[in-house]
C-alpha positions as CSV (number, residue, x, y, z in Angstrom):
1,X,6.3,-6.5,17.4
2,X,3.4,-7.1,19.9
3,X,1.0,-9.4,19.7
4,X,-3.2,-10.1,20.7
5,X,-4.2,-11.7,23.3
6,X,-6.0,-15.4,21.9
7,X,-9.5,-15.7,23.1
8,X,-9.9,-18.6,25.9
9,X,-6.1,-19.2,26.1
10,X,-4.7,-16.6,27.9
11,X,-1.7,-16.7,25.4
12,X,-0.7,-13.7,23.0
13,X,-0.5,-14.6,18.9
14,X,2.0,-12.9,16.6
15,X,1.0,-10.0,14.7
16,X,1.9,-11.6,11.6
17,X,-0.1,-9.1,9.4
18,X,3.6,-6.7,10.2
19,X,1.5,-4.0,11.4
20,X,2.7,-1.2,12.9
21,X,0.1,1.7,13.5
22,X,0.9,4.9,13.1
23,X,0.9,6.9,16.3
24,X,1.9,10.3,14.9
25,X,-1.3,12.8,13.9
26,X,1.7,14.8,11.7
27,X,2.5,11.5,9.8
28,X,-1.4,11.4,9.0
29,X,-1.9,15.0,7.9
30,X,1.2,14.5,5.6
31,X,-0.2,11.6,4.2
32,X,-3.7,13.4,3.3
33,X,-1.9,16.6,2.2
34,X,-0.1,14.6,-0.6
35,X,-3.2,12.6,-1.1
36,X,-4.5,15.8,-2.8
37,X,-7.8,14.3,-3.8
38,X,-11.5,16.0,-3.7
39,X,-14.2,15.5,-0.8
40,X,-17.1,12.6,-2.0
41,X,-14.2,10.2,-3.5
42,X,-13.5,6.7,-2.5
43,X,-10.7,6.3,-0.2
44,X,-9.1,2.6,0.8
45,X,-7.2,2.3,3.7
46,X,-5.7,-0.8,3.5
47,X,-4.8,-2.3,7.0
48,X,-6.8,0.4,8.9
49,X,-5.9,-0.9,12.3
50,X,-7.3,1.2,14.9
51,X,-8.3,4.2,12.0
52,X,-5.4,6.7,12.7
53,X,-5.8,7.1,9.1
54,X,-9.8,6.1,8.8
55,X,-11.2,8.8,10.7
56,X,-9.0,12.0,9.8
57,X,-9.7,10.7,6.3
58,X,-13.8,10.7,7.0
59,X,-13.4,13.9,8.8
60,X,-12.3,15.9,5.4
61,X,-15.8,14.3,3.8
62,X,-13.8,12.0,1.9
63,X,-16.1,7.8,1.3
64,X,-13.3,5.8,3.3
65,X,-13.6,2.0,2.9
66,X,-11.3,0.7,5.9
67,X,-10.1,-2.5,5.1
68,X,-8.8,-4.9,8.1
69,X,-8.3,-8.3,8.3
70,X,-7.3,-8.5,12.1
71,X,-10.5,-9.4,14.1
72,X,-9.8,-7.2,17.2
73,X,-8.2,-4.3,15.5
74,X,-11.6,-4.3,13.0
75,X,-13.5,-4.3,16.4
76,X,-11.9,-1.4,17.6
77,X,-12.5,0.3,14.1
78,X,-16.3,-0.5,14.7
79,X,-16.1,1.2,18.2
80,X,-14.5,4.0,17.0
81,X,-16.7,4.7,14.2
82,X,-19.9,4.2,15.1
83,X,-21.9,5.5,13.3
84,X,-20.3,7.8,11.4
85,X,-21.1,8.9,7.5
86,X,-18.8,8.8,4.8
87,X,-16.8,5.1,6.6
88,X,-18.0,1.5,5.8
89,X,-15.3,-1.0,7.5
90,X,-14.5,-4.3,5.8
91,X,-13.2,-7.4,7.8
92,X,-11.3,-9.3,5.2
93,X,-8.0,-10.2,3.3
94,X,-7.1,-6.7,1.9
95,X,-5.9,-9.4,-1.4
96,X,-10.2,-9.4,-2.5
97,X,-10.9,-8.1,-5.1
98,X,-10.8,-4.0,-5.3
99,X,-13.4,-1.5,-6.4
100,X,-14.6,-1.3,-9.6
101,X,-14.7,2.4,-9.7
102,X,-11.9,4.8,-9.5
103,X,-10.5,5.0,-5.9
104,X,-7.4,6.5,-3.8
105,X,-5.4,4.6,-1.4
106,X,-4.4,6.3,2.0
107,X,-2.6,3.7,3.9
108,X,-0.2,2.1,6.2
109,X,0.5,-1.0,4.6
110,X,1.1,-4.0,6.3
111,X,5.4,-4.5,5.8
112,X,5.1,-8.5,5.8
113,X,2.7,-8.0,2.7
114,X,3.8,-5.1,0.4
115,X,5.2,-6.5,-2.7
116,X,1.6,-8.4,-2.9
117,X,-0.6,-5.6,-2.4
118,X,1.3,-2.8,-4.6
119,X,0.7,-5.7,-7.0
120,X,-3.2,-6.2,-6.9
121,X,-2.9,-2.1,-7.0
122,X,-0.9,-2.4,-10.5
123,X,-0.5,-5.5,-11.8
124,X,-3.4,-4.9,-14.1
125,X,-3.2,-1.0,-15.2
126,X,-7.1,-1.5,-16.2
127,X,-8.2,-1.7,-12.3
128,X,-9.3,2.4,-11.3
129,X,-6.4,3.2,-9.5
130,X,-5.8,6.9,-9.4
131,X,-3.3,7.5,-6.8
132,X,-1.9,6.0,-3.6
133,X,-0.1,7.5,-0.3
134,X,1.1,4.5,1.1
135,X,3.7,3.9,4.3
136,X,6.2,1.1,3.3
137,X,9.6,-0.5,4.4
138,X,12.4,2.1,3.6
139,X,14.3,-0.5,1.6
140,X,10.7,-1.2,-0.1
141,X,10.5,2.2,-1.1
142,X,13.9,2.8,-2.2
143,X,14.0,-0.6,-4.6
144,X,10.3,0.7,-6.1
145,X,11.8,3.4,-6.9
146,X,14.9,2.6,-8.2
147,X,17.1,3.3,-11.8
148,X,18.0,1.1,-13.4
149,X,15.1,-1.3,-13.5
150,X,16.0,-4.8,-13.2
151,X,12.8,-6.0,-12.4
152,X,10.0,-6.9,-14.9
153,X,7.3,-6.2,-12.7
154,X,8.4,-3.1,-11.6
155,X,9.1,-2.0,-15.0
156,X,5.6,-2.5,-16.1
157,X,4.2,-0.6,-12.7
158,X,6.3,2.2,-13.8
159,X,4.5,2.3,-17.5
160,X,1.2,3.3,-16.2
161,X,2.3,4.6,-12.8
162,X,4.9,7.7,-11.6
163,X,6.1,5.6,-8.6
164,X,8.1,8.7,-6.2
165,X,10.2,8.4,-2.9
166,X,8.7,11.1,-0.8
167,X,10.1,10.9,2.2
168,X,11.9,8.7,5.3
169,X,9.6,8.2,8.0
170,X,11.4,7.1,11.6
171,X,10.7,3.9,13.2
172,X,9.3,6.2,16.4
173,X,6.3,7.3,14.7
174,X,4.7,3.8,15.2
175,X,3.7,1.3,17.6
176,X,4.7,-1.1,18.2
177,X,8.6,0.6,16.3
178,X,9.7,-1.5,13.4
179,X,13.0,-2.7,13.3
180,X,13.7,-0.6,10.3
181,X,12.6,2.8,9.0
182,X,9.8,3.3,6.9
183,X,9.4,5.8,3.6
184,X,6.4,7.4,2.2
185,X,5.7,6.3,-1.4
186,X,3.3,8.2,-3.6
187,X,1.8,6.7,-6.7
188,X,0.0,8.8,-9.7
189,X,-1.5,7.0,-12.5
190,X,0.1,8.6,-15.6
191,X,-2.0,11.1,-17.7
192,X,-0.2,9.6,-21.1
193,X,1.1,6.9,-20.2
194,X,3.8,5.0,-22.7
195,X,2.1,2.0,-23.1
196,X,-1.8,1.1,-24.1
197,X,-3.5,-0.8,-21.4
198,X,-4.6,-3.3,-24.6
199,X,-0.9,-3.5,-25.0
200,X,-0.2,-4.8,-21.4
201,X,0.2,-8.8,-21.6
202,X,2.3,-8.3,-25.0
203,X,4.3,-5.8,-23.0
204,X,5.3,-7.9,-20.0
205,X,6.2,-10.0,-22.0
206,X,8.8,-8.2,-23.7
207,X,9.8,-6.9,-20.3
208,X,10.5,-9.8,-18.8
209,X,12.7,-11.5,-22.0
210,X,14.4,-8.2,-22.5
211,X,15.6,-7.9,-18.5
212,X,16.4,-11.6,-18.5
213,X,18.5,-11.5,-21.3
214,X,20.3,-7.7,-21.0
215,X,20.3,-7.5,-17.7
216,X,22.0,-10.4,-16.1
217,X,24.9,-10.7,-17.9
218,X,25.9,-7.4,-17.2
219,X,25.1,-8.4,-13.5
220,X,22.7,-5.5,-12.5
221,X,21.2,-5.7,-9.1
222,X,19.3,-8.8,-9.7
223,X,15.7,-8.3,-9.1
224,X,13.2,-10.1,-6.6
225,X,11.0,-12.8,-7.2
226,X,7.4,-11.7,-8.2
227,X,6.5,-13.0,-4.4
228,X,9.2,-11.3,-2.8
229,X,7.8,-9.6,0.5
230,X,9.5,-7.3,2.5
């Protein structure tokens, strides 16, 4: 993973967002094909980097808010963009708080940060979430998306949200290459979904006494901590 160079020091930092931008214009155009939304919606891209996703995204006519915490990769953004309709970029922790009305996410996701940011997307079914195309850790994807459920949290992400492995993505489709291979994950908030969103806190609750007493003895896969990151 490479670094930027620190101002006055001469010195790279760590990339410890666990970026790795995308550096395949395929990848993208997959991305937005399974996005399948409608020109004038609001589109996040969380951890925009550069905008391999930002601009292809504007391009289709789509409102893209680009969110990026890294100072020099939001710069770059800004260079890019100019002035160009439809994109308003957004230096800050992609953990703020999230639109109010109903959005799409098209986005790379940092790796270091996953587990966090699929949760501010679905912790809390009432926030406008329609549907997400996100890039994550293979073995991310593949525990999302896994049966049985062992996990309470994940379990109550699946209630309101069809949660689908799409695809494997190779390391050499980014830059700088992670260490591992990443998947595409798609996300589609449930039409009818089991569960009221009034009903939420009760259920979790449930969840989380019902998987702690069932699901341990019989020594499932034992599920990760609610701050596991990847």
């Amino acid at each position: 993973m490479t670094g930027r160079r620190t101002q006055g020091t001469g010195k790279h930092a760590p990339n410890i967002s666990g970026q790795h931008l995308i550096c395949s214009k395929r990848l993208v155009r997959r991305m937005i094909q399974l996005a399948g939304t409608n020109p004038h919606s609001l589109v996040l891209d969380i951890g925009a980097g550069t905008g391999a996703i930002t601009i292809p995204l504007a391009r289709e006519g789509w409102r893209v808010l680009a969110i990026e915490n890294d100072p020099a990769f939001a710069e770059k953004l800004r260079r890019k963009c100019g002035e160009a309709d439809h994109i308003r970029i957004i230096e800050n922790d992609v953990l703020k708080p999230l639109p109010r009305q109903p959005f799409v996410v098209v986005s790379n996701i940092p790796f270091s940060i996953t587990t966090p940011i699929l949760g501010k997307l679905m912790d809390q079914p009432a926030i406008p979430l329609q549907r997400a195309v996100l890039i994550v850790e293979y073995g991310a994807a593949r525990r999302f998306t896994a049966d049985p459920i062992t996990n309470p949290r994940i379990l109550g992400w699946r209630m309101w949200f069809d949660v689908t492995f799409v695809q494997t993505v190779s390391s050499d489709h980014f830059s700088p290459p992670p260490r591992v291979n990443a998947a595409i994950l798609r996300i589609s908030r449930k039409n009818r979904p089991p569960v009221a969103i009034g009903e939420h806190r009760r259920f979790m609750g449930l969840a989380v006494h019902a998987l702690r007493r069932y699901v341990e003895p019989h020594r499932w896969p034992k599920a990760p901590k609610a701050g596991w990151t990847t």
